[in-house]
TORKOL-4160 file (C-alpha; in steps of 0.2 Angstrom, whole numbers, padded with zeros to 4 digits, m for minus):
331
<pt num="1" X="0121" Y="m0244" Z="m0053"/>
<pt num="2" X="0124" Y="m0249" Z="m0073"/>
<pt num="3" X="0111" Y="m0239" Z="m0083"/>
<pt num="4" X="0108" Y="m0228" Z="m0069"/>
<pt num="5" X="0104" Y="m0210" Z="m0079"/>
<pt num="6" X="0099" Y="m0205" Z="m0061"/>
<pt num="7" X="0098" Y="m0205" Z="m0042"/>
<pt num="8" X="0081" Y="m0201" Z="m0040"/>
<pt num="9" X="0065" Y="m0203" Z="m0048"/>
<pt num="10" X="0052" Y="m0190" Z="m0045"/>
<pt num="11" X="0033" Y="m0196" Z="m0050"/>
<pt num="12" X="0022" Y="m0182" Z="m0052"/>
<pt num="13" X="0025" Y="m0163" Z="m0059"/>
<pt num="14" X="0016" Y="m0151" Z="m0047"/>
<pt num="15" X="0021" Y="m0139" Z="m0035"/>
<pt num="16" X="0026" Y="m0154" Z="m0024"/>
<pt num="17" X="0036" Y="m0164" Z="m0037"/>
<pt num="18" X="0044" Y="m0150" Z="m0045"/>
<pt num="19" X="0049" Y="m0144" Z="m0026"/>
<pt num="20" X="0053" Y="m0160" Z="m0020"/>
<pt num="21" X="0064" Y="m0162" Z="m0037"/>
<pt num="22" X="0074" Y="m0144" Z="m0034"/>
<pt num="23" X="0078" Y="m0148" Z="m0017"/>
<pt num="24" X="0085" Y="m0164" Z="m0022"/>
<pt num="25" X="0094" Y="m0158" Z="m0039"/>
<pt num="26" X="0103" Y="m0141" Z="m0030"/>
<pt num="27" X="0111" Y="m0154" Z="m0018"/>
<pt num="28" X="0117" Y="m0161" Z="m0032"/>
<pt num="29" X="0107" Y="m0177" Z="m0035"/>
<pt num="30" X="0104" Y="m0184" Z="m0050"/>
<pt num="31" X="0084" Y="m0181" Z="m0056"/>
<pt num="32" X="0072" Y="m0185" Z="m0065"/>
<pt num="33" X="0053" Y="m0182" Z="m0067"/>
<pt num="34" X="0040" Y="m0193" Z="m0075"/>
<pt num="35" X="0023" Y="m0184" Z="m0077"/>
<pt num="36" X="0007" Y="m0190" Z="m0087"/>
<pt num="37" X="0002" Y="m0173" Z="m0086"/>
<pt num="38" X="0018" Y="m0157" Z="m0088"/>
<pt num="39" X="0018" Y="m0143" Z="m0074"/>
<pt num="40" X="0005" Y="m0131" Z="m0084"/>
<pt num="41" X="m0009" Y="m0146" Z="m0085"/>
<pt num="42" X="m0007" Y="m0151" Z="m0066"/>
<pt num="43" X="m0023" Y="m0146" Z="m0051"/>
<pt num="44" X="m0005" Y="m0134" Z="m0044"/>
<pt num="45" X="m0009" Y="m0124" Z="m0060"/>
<pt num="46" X="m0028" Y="m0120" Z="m0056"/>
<pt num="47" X="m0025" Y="m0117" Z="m0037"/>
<pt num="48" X="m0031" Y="m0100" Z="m0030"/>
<pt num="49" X="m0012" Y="m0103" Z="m0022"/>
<pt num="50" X="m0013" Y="m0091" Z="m0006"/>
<pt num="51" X="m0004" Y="m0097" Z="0008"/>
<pt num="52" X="m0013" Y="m0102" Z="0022"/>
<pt num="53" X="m0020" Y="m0121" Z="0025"/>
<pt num="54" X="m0035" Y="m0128" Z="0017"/>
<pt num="55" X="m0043" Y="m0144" Z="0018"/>
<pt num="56" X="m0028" Y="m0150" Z="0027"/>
<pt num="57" X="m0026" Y="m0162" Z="0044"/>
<pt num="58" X="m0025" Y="m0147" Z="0060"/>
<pt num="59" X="m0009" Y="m0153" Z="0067"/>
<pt num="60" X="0009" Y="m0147" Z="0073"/>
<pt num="61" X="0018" Y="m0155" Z="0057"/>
<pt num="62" X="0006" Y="m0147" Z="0048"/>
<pt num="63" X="0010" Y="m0129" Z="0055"/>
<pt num="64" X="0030" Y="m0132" Z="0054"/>
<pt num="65" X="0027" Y="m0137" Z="0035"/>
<pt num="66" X="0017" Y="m0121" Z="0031"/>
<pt num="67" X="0030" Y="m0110" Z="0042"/>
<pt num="68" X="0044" Y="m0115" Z="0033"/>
<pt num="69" X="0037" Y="m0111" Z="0016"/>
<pt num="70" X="0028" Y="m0096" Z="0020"/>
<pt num="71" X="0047" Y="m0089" Z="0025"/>
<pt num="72" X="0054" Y="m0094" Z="0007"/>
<pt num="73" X="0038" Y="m0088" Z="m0002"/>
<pt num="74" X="0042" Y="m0071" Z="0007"/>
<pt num="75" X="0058" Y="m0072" Z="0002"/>
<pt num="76" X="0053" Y="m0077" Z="m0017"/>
<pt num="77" X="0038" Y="m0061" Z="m0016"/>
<pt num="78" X="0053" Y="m0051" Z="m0018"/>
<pt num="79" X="0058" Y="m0057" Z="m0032"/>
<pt num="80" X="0045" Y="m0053" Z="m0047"/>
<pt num="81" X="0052" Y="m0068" Z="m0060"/>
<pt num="82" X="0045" Y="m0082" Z="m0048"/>
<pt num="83" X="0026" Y="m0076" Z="m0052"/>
<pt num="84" X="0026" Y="m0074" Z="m0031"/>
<pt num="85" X="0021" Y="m0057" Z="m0023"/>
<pt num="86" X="0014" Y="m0053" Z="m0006"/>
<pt num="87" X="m0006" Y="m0047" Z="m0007"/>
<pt num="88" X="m0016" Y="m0039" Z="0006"/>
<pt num="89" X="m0035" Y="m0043" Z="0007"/>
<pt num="90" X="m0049" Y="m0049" Z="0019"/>
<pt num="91" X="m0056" Y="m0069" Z="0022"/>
<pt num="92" X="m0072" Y="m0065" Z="0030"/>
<pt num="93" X="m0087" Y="m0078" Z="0037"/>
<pt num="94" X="m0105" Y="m0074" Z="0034"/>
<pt num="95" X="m0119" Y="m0069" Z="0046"/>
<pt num="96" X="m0137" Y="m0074" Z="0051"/>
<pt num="97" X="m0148" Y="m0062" Z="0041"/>
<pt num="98" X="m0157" Y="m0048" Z="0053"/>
<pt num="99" X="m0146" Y="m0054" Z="0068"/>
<pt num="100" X="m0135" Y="m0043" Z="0079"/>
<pt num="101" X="m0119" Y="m0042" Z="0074"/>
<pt num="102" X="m0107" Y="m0053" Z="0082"/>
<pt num="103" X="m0090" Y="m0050" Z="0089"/>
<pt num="104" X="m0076" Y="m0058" Z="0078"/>
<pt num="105" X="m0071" Y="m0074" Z="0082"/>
<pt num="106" X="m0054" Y="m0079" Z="0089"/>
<pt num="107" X="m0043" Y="m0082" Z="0074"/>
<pt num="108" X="m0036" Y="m0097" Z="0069"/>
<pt num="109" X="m0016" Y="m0100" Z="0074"/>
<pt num="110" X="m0010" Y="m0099" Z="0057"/>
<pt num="111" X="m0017" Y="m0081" Z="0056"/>
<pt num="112" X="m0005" Y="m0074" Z="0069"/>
<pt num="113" X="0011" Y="m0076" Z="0054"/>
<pt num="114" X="0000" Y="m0064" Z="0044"/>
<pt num="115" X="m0004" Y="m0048" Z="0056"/>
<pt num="116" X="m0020" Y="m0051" Z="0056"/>
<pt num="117" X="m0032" Y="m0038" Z="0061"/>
<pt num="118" X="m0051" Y="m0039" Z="0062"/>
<pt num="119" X="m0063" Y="m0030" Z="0051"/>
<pt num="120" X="m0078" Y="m0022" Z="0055"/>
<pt num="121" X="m0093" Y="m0029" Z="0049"/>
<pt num="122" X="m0098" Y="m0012" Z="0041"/>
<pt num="123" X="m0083" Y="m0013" Z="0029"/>
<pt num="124" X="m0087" Y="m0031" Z="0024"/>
<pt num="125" X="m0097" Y="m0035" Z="0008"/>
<pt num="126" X="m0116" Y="m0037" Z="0011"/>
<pt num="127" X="m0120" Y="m0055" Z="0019"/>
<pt num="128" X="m0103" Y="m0056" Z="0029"/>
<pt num="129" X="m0102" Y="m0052" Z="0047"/>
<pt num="130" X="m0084" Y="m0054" Z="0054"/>
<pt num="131" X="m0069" Y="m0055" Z="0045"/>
<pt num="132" X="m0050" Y="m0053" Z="0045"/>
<pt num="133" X="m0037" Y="m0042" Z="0037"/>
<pt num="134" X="m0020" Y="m0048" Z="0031"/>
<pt num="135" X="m0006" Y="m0049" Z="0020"/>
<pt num="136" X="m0001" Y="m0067" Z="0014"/>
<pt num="137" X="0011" Y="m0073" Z="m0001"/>
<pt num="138" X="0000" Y="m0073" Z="m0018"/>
<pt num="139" X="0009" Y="m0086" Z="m0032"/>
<pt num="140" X="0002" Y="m0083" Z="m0050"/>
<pt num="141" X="0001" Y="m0104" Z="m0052"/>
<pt num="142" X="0007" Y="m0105" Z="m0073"/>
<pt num="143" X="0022" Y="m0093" Z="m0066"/>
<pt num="144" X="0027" Y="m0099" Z="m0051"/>
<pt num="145" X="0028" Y="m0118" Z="m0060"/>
<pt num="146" X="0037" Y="m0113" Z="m0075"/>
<pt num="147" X="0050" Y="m0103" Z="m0061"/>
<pt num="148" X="0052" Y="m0120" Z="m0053"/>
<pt num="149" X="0052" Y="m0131" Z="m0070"/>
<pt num="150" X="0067" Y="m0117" Z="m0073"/>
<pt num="151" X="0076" Y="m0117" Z="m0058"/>
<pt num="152" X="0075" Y="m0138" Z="m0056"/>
<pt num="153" X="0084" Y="m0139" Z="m0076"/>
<pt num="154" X="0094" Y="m0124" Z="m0071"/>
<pt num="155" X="0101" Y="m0138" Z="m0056"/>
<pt num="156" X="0102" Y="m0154" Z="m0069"/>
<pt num="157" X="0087" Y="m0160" Z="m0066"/>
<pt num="158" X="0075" Y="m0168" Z="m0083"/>
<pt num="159" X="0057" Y="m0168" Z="m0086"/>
<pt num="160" X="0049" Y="m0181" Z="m0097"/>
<pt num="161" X="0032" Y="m0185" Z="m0100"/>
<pt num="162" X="0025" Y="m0204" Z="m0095"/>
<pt num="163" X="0013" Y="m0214" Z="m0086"/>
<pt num="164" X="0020" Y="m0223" Z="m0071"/>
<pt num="165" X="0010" Y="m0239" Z="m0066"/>
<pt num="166" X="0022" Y="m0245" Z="m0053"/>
<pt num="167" X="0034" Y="m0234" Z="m0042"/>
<pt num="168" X="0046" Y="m0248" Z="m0041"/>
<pt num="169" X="0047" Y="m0253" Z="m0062"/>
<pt num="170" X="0048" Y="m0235" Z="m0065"/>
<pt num="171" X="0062" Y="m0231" Z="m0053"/>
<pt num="172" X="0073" Y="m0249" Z="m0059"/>
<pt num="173" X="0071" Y="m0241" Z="m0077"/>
<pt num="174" X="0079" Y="m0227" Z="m0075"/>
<pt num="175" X="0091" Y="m0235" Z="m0062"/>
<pt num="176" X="0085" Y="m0224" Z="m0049"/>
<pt num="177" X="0088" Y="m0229" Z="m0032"/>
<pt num="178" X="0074" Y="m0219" Z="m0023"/>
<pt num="179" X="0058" Y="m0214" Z="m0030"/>
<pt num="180" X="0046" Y="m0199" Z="m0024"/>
<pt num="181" X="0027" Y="m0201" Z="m0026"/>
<pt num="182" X="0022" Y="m0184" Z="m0027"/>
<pt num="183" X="0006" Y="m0189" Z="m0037"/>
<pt num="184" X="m0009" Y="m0181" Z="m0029"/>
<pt num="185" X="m0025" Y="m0187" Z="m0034"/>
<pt num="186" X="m0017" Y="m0202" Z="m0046"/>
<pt num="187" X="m0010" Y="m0210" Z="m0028"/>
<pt num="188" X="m0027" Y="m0218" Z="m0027"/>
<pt num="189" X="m0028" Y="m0228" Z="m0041"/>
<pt num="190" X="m0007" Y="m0229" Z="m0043"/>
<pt num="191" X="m0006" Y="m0238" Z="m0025"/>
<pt num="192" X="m0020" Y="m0240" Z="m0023"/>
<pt num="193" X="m0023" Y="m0227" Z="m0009"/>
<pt num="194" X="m0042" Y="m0227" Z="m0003"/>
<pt num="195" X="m0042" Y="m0215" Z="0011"/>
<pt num="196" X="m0038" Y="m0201" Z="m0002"/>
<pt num="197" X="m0054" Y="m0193" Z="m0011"/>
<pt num="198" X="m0053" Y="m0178" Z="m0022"/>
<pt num="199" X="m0060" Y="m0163" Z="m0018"/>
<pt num="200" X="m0067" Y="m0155" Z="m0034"/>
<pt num="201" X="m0063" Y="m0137" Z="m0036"/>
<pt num="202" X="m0066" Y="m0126" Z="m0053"/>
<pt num="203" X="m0062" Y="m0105" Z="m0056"/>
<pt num="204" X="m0066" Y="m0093" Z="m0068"/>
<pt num="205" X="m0053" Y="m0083" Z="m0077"/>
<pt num="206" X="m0058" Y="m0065" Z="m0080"/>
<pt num="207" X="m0052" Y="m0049" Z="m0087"/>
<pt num="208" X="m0045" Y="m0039" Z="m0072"/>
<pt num="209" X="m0057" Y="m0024" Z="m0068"/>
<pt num="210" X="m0044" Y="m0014" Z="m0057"/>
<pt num="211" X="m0044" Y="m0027" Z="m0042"/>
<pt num="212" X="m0027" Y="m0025" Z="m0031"/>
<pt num="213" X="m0033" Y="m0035" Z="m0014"/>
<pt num="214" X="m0038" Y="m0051" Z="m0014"/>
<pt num="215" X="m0057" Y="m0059" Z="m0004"/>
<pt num="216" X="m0061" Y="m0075" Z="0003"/>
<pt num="217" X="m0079" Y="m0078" Z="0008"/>
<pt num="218" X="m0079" Y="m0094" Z="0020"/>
<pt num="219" X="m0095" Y="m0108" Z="0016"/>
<pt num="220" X="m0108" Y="m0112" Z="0025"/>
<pt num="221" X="m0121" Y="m0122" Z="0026"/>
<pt num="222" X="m0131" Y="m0111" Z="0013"/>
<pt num="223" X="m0118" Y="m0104" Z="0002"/>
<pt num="224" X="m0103" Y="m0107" Z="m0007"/>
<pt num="225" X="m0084" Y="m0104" Z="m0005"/>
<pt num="226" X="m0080" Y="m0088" Z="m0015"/>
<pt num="227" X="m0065" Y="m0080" Z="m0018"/>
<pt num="228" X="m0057" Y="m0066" Z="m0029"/>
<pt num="229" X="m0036" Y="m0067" Z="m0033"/>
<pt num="230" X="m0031" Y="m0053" Z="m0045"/>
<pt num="231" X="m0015" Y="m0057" Z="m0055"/>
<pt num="232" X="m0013" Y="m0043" Z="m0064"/>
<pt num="233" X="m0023" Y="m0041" Z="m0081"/>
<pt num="234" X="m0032" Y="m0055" Z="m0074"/>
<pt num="235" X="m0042" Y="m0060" Z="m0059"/>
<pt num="236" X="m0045" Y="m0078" Z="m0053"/>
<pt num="237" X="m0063" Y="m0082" Z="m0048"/>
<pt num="238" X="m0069" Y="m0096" Z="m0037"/>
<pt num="239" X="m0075" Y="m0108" Z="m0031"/>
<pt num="240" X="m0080" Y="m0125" Z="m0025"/>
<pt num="241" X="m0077" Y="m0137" Z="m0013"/>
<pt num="242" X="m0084" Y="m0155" Z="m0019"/>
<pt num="243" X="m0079" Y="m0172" Z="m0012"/>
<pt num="244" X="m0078" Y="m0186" Z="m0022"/>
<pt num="245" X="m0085" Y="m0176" Z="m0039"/>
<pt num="246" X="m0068" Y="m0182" Z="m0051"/>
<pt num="247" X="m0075" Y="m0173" Z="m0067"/>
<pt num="248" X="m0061" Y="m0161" Z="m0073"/>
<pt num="249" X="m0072" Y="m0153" Z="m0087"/>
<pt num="250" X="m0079" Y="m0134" Z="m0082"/>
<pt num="251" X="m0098" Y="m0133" Z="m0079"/>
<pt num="252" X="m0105" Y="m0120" Z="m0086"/>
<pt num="253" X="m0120" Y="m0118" Z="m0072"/>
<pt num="254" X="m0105" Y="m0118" Z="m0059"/>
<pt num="255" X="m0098" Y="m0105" Z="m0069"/>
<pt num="256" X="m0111" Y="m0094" Z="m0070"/>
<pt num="257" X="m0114" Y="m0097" Z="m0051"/>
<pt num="258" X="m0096" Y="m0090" Z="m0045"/>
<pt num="259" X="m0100" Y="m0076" Z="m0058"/>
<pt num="260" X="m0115" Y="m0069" Z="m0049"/>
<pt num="261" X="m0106" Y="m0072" Z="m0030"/>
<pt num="262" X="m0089" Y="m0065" Z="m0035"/>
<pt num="263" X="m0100" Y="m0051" Z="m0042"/>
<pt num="264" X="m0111" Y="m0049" Z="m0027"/>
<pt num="265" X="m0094" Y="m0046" Z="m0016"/>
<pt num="266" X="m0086" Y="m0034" Z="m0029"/>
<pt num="267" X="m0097" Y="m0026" Z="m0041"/>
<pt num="268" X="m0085" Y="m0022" Z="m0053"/>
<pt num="269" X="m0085" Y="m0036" Z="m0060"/>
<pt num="270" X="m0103" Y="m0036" Z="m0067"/>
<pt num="271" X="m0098" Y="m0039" Z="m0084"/>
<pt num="272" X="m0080" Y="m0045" Z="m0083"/>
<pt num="273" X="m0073" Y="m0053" Z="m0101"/>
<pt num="274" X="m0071" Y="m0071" Z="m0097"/>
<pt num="275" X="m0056" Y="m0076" Z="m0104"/>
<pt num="276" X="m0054" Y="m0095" Z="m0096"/>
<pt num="277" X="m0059" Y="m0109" Z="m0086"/>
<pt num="278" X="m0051" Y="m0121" Z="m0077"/>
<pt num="279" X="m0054" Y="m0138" Z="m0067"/>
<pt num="280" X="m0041" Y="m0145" Z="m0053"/>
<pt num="281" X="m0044" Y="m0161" Z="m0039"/>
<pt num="282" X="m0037" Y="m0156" Z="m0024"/>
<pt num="283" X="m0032" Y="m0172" Z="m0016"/>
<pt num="284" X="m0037" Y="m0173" Z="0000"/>
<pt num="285" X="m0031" Y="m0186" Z="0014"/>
<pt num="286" X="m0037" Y="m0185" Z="0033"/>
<pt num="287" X="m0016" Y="m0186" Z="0035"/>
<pt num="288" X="m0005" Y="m0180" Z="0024"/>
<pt num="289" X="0007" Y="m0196" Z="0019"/>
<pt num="290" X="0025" Y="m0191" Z="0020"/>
<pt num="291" X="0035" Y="m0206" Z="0023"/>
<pt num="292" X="0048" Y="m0220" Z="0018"/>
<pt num="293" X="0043" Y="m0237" Z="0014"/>
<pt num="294" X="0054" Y="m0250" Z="0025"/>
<pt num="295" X="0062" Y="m0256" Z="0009"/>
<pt num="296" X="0077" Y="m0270" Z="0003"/>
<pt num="297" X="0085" Y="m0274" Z="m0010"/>
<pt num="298" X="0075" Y="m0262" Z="m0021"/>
<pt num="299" X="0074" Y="m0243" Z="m0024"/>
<pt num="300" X="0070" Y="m0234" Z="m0008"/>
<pt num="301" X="0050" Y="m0228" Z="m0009"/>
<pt num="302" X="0046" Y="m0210" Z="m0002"/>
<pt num="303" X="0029" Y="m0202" Z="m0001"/>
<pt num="304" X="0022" Y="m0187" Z="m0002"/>
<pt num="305" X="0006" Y="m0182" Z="m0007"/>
<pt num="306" X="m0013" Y="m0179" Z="0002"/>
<pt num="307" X="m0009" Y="m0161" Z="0007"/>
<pt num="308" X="m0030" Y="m0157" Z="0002"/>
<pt num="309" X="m0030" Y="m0139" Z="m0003"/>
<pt num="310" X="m0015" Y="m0133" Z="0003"/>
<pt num="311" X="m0001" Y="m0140" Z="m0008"/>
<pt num="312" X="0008" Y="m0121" Z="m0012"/>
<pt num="313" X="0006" Y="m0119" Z="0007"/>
<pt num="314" X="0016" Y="m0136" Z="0014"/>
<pt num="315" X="0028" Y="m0136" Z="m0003"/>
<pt num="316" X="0043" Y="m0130" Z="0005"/>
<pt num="317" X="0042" Y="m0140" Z="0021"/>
<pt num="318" X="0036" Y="m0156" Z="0016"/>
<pt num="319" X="0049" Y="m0157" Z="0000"/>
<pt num="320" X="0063" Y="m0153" Z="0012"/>
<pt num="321" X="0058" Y="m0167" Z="0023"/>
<pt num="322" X="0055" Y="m0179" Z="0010"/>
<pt num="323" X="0071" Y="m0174" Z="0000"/>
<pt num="324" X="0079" Y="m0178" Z="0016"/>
<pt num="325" X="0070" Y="m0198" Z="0018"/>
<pt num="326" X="0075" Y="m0200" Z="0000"/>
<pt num="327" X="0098" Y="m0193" Z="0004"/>
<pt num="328" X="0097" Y="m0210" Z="0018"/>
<pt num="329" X="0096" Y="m0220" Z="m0001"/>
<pt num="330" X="0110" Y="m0213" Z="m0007"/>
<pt num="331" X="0124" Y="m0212" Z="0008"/>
């Protein structure tokens, strides 16, 4: 194609554009990505980024997706340059005050890759009543995307900074003849996609008091999700879970909220320096949308986005699949 500078365009720089783009690149397509936002200022760089699926369709694609990248973020844990290691903690659900304690529930599918064993009540924080122990993949998010941004250049592959306001014009300007939509959140407005709402979700950044496992404390109809990921000299504190809330500034009562429950689950972090905050939309779809568009004469459309709160989780599989629907463009 005359004033083609490549074979594919890749919309979007998170985890699923950047993997989607390295999976593409090493086969030795030409790429290119077009972000408004780089890899460091994307919702993949605020994520709590645990694997194990999260406001995410329960389905059998689903599961594939996640087993597939849970095998190559095992395989990157053992390697300390991708920002990936393997973690052990406890998720845990909480308890009716003053009631007997209740024998653990039956775990969910996607806890059976992980070992899981349950904990009893007695060694969980006060408030939670079951829980499970496990070992999972851990990504420190500004590391792990600046090993992809690495490893997609190291393969050929361009970033550039832009706006995209139709997959089509921005793909026949580079002379692409596929295009990946891998833009998250931006999909609703960009298509327009309705049936994609984001999902709100903001973590304090704290001094690391000598945390080594990681916690997650399930919601309920009370209380909010909480969760502590230690990264080091840090520790990311969390969080919320709000639908339809598209403010990306940090509110300060929020804040201070998941400072006093991260606190009440580990007390040595009354008094933690703060040393961040961060804002992310998780874009959640009651499907995730990973699929060609029929197409003609024009460049071949291929999405791949909606994957809610578990982006790090499906990476690997869905950008293998889509990688895939976008090689029957280019023979």
């Amino acid at each position: 194609m005359p004033n083609s500078d490549c074979d594919v365009l890749v919309v979007g720089a998170g985890v699923s554009g950047l993997t989607t783009a390295i999976c593409l690149a090493e086969s030795g397509t030409r790429v290119v990505i077009r972000a408004a936002a780089p890899p460091g200022q994307t919702t993949s760089s605020v994520a709590g980024a645990i694997w194990g699926p999260h406001l995410v369709e329960d389905s059998d694609r689903v599961a594939r997706w996640g087993r597939e990248t849970l095998a190559v973020l095992r395989e990157f844990a053992a390697d300390p340059a991708t920002g990936v290691r393997t973690m052990a903690g406890v998720q845990a659900a909480r308890g009716t005050p003053g009631a007997a304690p209740a024998a653990p529930p039956e775990p969910p599918d996607w806890l059976g890759h992980l070992r899981a064993v349950p904990c009893r009540a007695a060694d969980l924080p006060g408030g939670f009543a079951s829980g499970w122990r496990y070992s999972a993949p851990l990504a420190d998010m500004p590391a792990y995307l600046g090993y992809l941004r690495a490893r997609f250049e190291a393969a050929g592959g361009r970033v550039e900074a832009g706006t995209v306001r139709s997959l089509s014009a921005a793909a026949a300007e580079h002379g692409a003849r596929a295009v990946l939509n891998c833009t998250g959140t931006g999909a609703r407005d960009l298509l327009p996609d309705r049936a994609l709402t984001p999902y709100r979700g903001q973590v304090v950044i704290a001094e690391n008091p000598g945390l080594t496992e990681f916690f997650i404390g399930l919601p309920d109809e009370t209380t909010e999700l909480v969760y502590l990921f230690p990264h080091g000299d840090t520790v990311v504190l969390g969080g919320t879970v709000v639908a339809g809330d598209w403010n990306t500034e940090p509110v300060p009562a929020v804040a201070t909220r998941i400072l006093r429950d991260c606190a009440a689950v580990e007390p040595r972090l009354n008094g933690a320096r703060v040393v961040g905050h961060r804002v992310g939309l998780r874009p959640f779809r009651p499907q995730v949308r990973l699929e060609a568009e029929p197409h003609g004469t024009g460049p071949l459309v291929v999405h791949n986005y909606g994957h809610g709160g578990a982006g790090i989780t499906l990476s690997w599989g869905c950008a293998r699949e889509a990688a895939a629907l976008a090689g029957q463009a280019l023979g």
